[in-house]
Backbone as numpy.savetxt, mean C-alpha at the origin, in Angstrom:
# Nx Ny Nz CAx CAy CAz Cx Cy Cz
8.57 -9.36 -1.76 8.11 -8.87 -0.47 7.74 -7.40 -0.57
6.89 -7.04 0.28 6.69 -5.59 0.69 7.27 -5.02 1.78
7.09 -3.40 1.48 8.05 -2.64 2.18 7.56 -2.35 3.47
7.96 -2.02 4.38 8.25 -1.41 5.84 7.07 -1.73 6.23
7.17 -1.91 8.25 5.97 -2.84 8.22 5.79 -2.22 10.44
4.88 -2.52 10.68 4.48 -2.03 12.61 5.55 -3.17 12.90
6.08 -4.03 12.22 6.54 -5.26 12.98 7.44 -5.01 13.61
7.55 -5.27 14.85 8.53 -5.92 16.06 9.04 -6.78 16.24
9.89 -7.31 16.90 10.45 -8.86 16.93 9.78 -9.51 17.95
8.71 -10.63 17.63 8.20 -11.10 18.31 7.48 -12.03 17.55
7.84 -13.75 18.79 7.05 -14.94 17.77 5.41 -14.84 17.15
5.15 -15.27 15.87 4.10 -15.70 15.75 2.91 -16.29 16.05
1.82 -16.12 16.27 0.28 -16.73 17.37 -0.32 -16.60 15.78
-0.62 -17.64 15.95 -2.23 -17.82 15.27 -3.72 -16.91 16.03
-3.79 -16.13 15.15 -5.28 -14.75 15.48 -6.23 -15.12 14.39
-7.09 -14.48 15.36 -8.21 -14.08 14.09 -9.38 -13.39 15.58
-8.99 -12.43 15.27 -9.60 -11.29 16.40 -10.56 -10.05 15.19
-11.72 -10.18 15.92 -12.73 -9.00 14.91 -12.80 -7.84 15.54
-13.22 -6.80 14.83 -12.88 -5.27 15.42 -13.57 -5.75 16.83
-13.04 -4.36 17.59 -13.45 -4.45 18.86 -14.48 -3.71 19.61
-15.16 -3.51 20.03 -15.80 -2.37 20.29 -15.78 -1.03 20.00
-16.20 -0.06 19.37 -15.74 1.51 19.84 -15.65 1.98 20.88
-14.67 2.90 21.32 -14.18 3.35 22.29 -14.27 4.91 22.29
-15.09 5.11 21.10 -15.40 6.41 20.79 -16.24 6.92 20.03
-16.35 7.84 19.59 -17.59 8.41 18.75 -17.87 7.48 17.49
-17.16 6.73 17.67 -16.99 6.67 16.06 -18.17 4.89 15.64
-19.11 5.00 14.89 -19.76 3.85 14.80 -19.25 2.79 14.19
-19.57 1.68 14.50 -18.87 0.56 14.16 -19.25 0.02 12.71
-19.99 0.77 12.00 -20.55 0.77 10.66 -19.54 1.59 10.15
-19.55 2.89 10.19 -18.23 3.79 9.84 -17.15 2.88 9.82
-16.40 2.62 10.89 -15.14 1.65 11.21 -14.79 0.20 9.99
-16.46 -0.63 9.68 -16.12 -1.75 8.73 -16.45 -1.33 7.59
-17.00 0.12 7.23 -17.13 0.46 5.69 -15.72 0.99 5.46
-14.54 1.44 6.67 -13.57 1.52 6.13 -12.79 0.55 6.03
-12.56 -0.51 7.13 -11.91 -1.48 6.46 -12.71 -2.14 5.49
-13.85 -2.20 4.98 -14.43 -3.13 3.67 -13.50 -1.86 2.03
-13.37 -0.58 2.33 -12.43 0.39 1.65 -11.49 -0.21 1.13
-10.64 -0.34 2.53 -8.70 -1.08 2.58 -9.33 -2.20 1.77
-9.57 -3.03 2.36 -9.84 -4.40 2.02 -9.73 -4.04 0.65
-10.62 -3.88 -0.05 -11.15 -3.72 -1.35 -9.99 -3.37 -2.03
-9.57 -1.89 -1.66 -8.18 -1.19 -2.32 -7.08 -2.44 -3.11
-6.59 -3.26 -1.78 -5.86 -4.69 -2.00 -6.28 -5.35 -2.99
-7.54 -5.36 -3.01 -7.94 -6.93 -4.21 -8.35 -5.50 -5.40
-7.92 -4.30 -5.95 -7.96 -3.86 -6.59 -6.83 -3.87 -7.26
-5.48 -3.46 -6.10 -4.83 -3.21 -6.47 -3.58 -4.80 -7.36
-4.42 -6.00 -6.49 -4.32 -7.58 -7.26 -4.63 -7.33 -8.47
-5.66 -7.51 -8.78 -6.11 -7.59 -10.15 -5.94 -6.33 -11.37
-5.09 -5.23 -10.68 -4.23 -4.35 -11.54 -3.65 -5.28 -12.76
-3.81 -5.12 -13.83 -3.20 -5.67 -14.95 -2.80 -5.20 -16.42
-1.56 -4.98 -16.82 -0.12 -5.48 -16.18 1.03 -4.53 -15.08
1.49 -5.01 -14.05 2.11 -4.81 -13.22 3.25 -5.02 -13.08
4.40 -4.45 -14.02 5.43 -5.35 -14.14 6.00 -5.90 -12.65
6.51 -6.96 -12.85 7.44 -7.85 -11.89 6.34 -8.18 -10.95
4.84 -7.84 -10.57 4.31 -8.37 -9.77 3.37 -9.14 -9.71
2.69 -9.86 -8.73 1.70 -10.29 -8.52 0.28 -10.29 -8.79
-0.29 -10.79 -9.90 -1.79 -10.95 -10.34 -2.63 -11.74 -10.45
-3.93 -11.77 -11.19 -4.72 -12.78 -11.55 -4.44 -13.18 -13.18
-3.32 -13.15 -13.11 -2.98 -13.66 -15.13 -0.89 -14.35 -14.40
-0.57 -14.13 -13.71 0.58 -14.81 -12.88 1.52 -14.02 -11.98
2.37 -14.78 -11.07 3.21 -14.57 -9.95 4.03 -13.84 -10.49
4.40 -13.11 -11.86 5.74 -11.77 -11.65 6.69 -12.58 -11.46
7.68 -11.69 -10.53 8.80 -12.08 -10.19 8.78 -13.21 -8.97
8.24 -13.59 -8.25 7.50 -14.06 -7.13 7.80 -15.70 -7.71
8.17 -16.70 -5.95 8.58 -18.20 -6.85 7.38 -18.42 -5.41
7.04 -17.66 -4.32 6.28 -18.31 -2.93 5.09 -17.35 -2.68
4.82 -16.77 -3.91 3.28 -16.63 -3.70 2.36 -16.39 -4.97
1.08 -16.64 -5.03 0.44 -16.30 -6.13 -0.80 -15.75 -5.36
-1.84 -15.09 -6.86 -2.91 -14.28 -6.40 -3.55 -14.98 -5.17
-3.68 -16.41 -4.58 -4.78 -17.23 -4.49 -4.02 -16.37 -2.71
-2.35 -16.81 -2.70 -1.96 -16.35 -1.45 -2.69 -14.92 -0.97
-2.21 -13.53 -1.74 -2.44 -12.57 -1.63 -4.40 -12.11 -1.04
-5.71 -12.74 -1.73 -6.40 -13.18 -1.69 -6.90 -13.54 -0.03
-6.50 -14.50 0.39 -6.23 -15.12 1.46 -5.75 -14.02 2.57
-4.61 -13.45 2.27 -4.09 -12.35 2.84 -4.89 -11.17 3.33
-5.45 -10.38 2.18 -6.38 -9.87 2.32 -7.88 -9.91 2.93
-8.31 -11.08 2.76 -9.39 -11.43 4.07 -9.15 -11.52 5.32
-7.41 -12.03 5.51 -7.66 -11.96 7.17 -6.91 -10.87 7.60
-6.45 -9.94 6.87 -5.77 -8.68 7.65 -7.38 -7.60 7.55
-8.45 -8.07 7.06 -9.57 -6.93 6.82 -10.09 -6.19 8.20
-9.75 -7.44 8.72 -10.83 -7.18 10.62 -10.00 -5.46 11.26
-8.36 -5.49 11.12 -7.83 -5.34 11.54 -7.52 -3.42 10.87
-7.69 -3.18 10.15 -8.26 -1.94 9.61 -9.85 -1.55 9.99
-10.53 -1.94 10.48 -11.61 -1.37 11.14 -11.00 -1.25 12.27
-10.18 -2.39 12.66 -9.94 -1.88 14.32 -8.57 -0.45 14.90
-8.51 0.11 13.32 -7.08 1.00 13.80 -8.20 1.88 13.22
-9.17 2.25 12.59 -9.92 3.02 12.54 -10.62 3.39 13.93
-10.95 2.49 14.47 -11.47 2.84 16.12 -10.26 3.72 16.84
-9.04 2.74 17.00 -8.35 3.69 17.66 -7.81 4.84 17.02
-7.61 4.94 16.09 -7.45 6.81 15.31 -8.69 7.53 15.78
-9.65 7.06 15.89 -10.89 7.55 16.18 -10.79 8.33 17.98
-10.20 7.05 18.72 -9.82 7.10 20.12 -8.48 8.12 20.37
-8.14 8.55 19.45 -6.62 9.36 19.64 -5.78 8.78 20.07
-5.69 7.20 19.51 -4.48 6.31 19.92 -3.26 7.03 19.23
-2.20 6.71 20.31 -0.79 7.05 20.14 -0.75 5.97 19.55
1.01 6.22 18.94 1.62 5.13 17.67 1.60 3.94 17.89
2.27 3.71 19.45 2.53 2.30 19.91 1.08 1.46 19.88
-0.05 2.14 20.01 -1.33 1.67 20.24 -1.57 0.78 18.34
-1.41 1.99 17.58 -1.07 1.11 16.59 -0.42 0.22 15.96
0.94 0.32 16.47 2.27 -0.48 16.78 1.51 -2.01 16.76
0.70 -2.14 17.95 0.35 -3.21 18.36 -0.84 -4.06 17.36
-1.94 -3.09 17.14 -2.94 -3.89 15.56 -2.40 -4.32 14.85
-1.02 -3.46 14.29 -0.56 -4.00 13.04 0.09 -5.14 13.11
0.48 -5.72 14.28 1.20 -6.80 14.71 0.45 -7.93 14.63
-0.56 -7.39 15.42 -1.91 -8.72 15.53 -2.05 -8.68 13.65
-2.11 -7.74 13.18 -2.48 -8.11 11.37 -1.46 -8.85 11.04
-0.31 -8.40 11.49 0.86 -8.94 10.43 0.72 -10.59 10.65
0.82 -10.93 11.88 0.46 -12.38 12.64 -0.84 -13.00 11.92
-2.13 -12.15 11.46 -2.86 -12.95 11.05 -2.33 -13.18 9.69
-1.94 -12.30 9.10 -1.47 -12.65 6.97 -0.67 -13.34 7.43
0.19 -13.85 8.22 1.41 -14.98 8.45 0.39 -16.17 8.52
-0.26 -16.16 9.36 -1.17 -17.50 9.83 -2.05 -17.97 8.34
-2.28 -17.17 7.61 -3.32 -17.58 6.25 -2.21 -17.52 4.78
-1.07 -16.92 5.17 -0.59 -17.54 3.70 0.70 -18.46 4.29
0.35 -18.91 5.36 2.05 -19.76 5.92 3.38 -19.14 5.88
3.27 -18.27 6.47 4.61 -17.38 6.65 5.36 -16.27 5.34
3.86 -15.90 4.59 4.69 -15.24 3.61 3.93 -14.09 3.71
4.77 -13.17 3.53 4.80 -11.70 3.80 4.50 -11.22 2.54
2.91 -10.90 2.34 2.08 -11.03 1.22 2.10 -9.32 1.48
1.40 -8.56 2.58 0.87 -7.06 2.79 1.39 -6.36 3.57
2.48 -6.99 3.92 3.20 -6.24 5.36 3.08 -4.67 5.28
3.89 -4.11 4.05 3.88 -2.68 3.66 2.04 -2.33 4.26
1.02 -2.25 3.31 -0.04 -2.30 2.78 -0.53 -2.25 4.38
0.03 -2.91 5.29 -0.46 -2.72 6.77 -0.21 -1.55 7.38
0.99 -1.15 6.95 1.54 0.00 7.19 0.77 1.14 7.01
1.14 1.36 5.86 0.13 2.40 4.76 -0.92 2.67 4.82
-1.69 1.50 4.44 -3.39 1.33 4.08 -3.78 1.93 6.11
-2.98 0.92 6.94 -3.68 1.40 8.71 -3.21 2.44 8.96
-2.37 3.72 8.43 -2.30 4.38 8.85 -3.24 5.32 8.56
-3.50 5.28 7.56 -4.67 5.94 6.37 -5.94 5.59 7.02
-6.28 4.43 7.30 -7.55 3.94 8.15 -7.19 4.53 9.60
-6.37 4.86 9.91 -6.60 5.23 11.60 -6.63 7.13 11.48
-6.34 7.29 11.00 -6.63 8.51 10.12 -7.97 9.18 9.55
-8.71 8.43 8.95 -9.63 8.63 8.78 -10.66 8.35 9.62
-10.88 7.41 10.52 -10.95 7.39 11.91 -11.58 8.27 12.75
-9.55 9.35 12.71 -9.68 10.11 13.84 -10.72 11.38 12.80
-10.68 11.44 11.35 -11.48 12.32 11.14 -13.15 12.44 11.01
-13.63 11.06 11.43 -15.12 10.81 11.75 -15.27 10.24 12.76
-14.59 10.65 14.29 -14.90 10.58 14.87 -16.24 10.62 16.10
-17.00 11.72 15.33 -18.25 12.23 15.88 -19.08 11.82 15.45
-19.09 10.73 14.62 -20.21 10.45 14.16 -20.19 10.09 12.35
-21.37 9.81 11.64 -21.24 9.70 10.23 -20.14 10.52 9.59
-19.11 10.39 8.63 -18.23 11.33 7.90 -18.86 12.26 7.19
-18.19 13.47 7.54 -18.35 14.45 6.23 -17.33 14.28 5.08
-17.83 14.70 4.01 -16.59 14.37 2.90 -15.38 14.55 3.44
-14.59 13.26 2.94 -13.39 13.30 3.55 -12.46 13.67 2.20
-11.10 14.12 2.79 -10.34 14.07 1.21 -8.98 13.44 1.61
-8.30 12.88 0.94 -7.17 13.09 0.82 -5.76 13.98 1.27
-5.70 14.89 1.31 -5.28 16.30 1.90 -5.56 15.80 2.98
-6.59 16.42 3.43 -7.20 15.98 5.32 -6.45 14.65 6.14
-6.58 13.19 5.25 -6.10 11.78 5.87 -4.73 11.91 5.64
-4.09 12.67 4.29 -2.87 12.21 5.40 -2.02 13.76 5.85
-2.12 14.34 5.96 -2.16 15.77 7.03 -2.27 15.42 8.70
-3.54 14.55 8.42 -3.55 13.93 10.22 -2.42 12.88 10.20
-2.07 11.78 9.38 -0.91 10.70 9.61 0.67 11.87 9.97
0.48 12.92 9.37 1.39 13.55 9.28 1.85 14.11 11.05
0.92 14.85 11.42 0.68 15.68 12.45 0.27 15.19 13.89
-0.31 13.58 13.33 -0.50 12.55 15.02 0.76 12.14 14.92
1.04 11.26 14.24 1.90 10.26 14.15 3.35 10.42 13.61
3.59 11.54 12.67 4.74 11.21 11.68 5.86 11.13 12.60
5.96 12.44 13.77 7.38 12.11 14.51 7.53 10.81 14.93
6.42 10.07 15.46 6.96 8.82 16.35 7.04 7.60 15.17
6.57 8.00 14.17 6.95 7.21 13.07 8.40 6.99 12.71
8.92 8.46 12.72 10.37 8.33 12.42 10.97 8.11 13.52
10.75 7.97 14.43 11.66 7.41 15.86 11.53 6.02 16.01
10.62 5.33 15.87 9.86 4.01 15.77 10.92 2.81 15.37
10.51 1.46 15.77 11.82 1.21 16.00 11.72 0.16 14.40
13.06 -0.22 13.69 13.46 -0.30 12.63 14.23 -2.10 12.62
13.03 -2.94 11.92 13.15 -4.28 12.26 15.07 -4.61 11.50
15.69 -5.08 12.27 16.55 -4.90 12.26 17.34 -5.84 10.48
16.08 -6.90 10.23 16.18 -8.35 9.36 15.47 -8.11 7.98
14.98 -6.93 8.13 14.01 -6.67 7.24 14.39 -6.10 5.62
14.08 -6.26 4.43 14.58 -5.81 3.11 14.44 -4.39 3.65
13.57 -3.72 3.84 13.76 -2.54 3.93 14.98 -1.72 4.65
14.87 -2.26 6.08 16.42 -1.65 7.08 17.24 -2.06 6.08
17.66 -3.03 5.38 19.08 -3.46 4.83 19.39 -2.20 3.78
18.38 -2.02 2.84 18.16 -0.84 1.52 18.72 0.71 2.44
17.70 0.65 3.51 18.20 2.18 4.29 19.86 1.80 4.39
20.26 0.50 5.25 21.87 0.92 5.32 22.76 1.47 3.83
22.62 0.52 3.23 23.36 0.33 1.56 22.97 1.82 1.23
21.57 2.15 1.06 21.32 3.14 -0.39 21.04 4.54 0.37
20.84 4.48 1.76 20.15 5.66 2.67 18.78 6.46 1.97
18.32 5.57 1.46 17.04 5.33 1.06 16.05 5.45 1.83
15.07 6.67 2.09 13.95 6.49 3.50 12.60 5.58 2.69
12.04 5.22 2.11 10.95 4.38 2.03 9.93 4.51 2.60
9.14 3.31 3.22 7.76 4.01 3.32 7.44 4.32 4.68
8.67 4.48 6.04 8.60 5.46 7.07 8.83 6.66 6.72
9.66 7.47 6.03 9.63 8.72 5.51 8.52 9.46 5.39
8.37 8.44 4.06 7.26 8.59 3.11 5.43 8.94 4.08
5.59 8.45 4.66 4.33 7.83 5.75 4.58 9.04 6.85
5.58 9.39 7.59 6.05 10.74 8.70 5.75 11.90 7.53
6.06 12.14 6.48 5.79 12.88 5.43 4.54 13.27 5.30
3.57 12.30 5.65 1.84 12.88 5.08 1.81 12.65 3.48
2.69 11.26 2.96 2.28 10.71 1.74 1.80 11.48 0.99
3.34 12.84 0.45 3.24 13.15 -0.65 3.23 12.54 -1.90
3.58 11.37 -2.21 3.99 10.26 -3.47 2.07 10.24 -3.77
1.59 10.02 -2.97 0.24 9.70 -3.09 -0.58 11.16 -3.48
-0.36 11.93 -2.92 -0.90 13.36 -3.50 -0.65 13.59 -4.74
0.69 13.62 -5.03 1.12 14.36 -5.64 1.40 13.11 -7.42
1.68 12.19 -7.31 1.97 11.28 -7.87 0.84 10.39 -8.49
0.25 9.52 -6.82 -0.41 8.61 -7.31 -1.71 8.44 -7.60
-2.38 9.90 -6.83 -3.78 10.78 -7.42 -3.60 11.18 -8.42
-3.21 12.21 -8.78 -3.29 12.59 -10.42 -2.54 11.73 -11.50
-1.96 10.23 -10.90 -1.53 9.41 -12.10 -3.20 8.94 -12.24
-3.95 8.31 -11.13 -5.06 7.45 -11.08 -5.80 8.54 -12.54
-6.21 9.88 -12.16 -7.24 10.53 -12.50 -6.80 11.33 -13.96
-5.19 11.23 -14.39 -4.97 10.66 -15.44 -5.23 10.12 -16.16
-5.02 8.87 -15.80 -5.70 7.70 -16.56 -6.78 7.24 -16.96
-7.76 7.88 -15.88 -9.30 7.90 -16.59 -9.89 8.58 -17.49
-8.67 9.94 -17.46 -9.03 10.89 -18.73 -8.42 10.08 -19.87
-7.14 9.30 -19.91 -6.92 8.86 -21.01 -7.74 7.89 -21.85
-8.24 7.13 -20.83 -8.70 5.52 -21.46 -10.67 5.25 -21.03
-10.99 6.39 -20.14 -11.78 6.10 -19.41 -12.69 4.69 -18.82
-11.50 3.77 -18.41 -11.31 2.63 -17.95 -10.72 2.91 -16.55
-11.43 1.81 -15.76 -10.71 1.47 -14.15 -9.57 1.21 -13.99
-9.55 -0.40 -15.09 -8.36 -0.81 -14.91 -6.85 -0.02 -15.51
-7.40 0.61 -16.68 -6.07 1.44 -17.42 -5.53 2.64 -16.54
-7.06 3.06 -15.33 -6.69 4.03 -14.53 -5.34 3.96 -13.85
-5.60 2.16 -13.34 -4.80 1.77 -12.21 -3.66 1.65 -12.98
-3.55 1.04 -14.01 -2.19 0.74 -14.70 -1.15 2.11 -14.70
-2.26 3.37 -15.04 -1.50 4.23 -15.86 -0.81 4.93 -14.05
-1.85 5.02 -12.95 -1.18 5.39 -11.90 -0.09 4.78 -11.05
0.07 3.22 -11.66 1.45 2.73 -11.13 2.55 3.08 -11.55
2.42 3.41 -13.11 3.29 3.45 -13.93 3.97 4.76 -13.49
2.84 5.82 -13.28 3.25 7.03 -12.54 4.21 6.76 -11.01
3.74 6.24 -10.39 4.44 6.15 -9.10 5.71 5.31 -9.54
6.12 4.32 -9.98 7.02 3.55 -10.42 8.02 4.09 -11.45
7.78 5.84 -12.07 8.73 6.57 -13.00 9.16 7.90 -11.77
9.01 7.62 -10.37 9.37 8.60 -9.22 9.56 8.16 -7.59
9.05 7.19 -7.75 9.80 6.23 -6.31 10.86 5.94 -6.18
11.44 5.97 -5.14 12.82 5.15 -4.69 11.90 3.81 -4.11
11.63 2.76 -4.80 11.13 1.83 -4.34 12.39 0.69 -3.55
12.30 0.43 -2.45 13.21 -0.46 -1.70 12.93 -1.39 -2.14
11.98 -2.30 -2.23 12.15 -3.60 -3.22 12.87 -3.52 -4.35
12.69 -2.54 -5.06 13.60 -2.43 -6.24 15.27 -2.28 -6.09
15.18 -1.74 -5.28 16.92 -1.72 -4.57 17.33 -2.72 -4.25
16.05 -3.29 -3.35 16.76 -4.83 -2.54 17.09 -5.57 -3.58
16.30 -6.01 -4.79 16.41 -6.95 -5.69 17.16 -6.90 -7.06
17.67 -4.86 -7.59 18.49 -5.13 -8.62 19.20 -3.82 -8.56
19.45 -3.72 -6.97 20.24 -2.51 -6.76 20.18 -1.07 -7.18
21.17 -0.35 -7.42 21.07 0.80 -7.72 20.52 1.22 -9.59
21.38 0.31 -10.48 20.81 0.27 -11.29 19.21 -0.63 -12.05
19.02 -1.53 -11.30 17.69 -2.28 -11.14 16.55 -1.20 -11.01
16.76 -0.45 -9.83 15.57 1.06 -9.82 15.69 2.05 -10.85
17.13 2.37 -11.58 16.92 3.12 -12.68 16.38 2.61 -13.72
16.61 1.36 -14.16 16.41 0.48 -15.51 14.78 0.57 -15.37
14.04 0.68 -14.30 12.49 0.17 -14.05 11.93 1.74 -14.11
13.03 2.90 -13.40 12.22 4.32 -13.55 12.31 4.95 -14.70
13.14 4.36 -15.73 13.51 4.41 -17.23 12.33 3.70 -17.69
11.97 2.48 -17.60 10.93 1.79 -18.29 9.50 2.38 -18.36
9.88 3.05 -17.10 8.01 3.23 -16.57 7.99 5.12 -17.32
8.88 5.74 -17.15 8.91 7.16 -17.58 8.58 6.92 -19.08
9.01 5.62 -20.21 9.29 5.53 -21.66 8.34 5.44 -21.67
7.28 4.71 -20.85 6.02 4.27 -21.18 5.19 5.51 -21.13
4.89 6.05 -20.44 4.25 7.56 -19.76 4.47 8.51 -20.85
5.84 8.54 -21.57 6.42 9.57 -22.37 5.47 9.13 -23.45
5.42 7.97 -23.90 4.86 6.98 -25.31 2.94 7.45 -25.36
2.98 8.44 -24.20 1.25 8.43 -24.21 0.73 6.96 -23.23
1.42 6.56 -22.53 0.96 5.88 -21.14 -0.29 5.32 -21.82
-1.87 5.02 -20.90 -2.83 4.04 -21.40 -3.37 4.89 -22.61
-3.14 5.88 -22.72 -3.94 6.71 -23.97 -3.81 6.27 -25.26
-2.96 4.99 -25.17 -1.90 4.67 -26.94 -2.98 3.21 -26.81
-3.44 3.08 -28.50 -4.01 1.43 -28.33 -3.09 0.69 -28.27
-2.20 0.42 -28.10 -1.08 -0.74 -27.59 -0.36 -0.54 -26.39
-1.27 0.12 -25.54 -0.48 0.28 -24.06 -0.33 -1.02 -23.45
-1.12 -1.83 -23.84 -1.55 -3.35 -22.76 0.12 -3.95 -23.22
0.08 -4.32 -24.53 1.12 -5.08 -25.15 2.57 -4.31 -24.41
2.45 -3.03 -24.61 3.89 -2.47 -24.15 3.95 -2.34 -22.85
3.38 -2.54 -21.93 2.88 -2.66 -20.52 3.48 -4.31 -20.27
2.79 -5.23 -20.97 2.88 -6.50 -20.85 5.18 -6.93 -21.37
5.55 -6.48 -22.20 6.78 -6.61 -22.68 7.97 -6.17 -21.59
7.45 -4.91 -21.06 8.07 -4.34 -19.98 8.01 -5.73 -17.93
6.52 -6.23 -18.54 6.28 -7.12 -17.34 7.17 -8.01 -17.28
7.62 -8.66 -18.50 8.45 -9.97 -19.03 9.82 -9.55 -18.58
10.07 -8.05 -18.93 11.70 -8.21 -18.97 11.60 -8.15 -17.22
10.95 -7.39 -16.43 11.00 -7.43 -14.63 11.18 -8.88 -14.33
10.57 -10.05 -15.05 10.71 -11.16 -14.52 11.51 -11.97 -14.58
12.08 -11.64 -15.84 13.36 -11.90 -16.05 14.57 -11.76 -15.33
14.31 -10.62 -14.84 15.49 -9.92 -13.76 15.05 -9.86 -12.78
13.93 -10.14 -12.52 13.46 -10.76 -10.94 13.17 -9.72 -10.78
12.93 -8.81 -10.94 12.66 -7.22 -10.25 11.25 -7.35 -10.06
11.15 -6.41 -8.70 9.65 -6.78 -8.04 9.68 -5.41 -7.72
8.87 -4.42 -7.89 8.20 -2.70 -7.16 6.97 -2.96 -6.43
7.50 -3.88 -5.27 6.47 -3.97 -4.02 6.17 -2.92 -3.42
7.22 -1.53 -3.27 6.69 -0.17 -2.28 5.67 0.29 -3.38
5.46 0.04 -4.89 4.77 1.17 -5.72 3.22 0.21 -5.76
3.56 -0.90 -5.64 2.23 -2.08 -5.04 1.41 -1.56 -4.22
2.20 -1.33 -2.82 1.52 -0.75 -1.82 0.56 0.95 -1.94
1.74 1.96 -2.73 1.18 2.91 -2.74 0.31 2.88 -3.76
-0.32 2.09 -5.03 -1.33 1.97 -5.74 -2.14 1.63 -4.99
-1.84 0.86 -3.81 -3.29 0.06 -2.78 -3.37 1.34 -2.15
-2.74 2.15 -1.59 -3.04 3.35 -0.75 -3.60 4.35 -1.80
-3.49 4.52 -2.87 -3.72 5.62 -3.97 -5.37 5.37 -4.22
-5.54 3.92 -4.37 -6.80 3.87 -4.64 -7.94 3.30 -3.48
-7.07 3.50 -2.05 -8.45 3.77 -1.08 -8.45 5.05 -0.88
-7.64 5.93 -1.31 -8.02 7.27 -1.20 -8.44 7.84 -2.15
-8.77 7.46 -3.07 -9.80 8.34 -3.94 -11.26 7.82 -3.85
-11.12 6.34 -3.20 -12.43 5.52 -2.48 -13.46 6.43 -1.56
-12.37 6.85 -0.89 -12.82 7.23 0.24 -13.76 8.71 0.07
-12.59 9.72 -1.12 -13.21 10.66 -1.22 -14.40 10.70 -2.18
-14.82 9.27 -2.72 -16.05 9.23 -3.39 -17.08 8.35 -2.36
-16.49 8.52 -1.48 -17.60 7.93 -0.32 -18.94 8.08 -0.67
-19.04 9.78 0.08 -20.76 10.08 -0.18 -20.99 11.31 -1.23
């Protein structure tokens, strides 16, 4: 599963609702080139390969109730729903306003993979980032956007009511905050997503200097985020030492010359085996690779 999520306690509806009108400056071309962004980010951050303990197009990780085909699926019907938090960031929607999209999203990825909580995090994250960027092309076509700028605004609209916001009571994540007092990806997110500045940008742009490859980019920037996260999946699933054994694995790798070594794939891939073994899943470092790489998307816009 993924980490922290808009969800509320409230039954499930079958949706499938398309952005909605603008309600503001902001054109409705702008609005679906950013969710076609998110969107994309997701099925990038799928076909990342190797990922230890997770989910790909080569197999399910640690995972026994979902595979790529779910995730996939997932990702097409939460897409509508990031153009539509781009409108309201655009509109100077307050939190609860978002509160509510992400709900209608979470309800649609329930309705298309049958109740499995494929992007929950990634709704989080990725719409806050989209309502964000939003509110920063509001007037019309974007000027270069950066990074810095999108989440500075998540920081400065939203972060307080983020951290007041209410905390699903059933969820892997609340359970990790009681046990480990672990903040995750509300912190992280009220913060203005330093992990992503600071971490999961210069792991990405790293990696292209090493290998000058996409995919080794992505590898080498998980590996980065995954040798400095407190990832709550990783807590939930192998506790306190489960997150060291994985921020040990991922630092050995990085230390070893990360994708820059010709046998990064193989030692990448050995490290995947033993996560599955031990079931260990780094769903929060999932998410922030999907957030890492719509934001460098974004700032190669125009």
């Amino acid at each position: 599963m993924r980490a922290h999520s808009f969800r509320l306690s409230r039954p499930a509806r079958d949706v499938g609702i398309a952005p909605r009108p603008p309600i503001s400056g902001l054109p409705i071309a702008v609005a679906e080139r950013l969710g076609d962004i998110a969107s994309a980010a997701l099925l990038a951050e799928l076909e990342t390969w190797p990922k230890p303990g997770l989910v790909s197009h080569v197999d399910s990780g640690s995972h026994d109730d979902m595979d790529h085909t779910t995730f996939r699926r997932s990702a097409a019907a939460i897409r509508p729903f990031f153009a539509r938090l781009a409108i309201a960031g655009a509109a100077g929607a307050e939190m609860e306003r978002l509160r509510r999209i992400g709900r209608d999203a979470e309800e649609a990825m329930l309705a298309a993979t049958g109740g499995v909580n494929t992007h929950r995090g990634a709704i989080f994250g990725l719409g806050l980032l989209c309502a964000a960027a939003g509110a920063a092309s509001a007037e019309g076509a974007p000027a270069r956007l950066s990074a810095t700028q999108l989440t500075d605004i998540v920081a400065q609209c939203w972060g307080d009511d983020i951290l007041r916001g209410p905390i699903p009571l059933r969820s892997n994540g609340s359970g990790v905050l009681r046990r480990f007092g672990a903040g995750g990806a509300r912190a992280e997110a009220a913060a203005g997503f330093p992990q992503l500045r600071e971490i999961g940008l210069p792991g990405l742009r790293r990696g292209r200097a090493l290998a000058g490859d996409e995919d080794a980019a992505r590898v080498q920037a998980f590996f980065a985020l995954m040798a400095e996260v407190e990832d709550t999946n990783l807590l939930h699933r192998g506790g306190g030492a489960g997150l060291q054994d994985a921020q040990d694995a991922a630092r050995r790798f990085l230390g070893d010359g990360g994708v820059g070594r010709g046998d990064w794939e193989a030692r990448a891939v050995a490290i995947h085996h033993e996560f599955v073994r031990r079931r260990l899943s780094p769903g929060g470092c999932a998410d922030l690779l999907a957030a890492t790489i719509f934001l460098d998307a974004v700032e190669r816009w125009l």
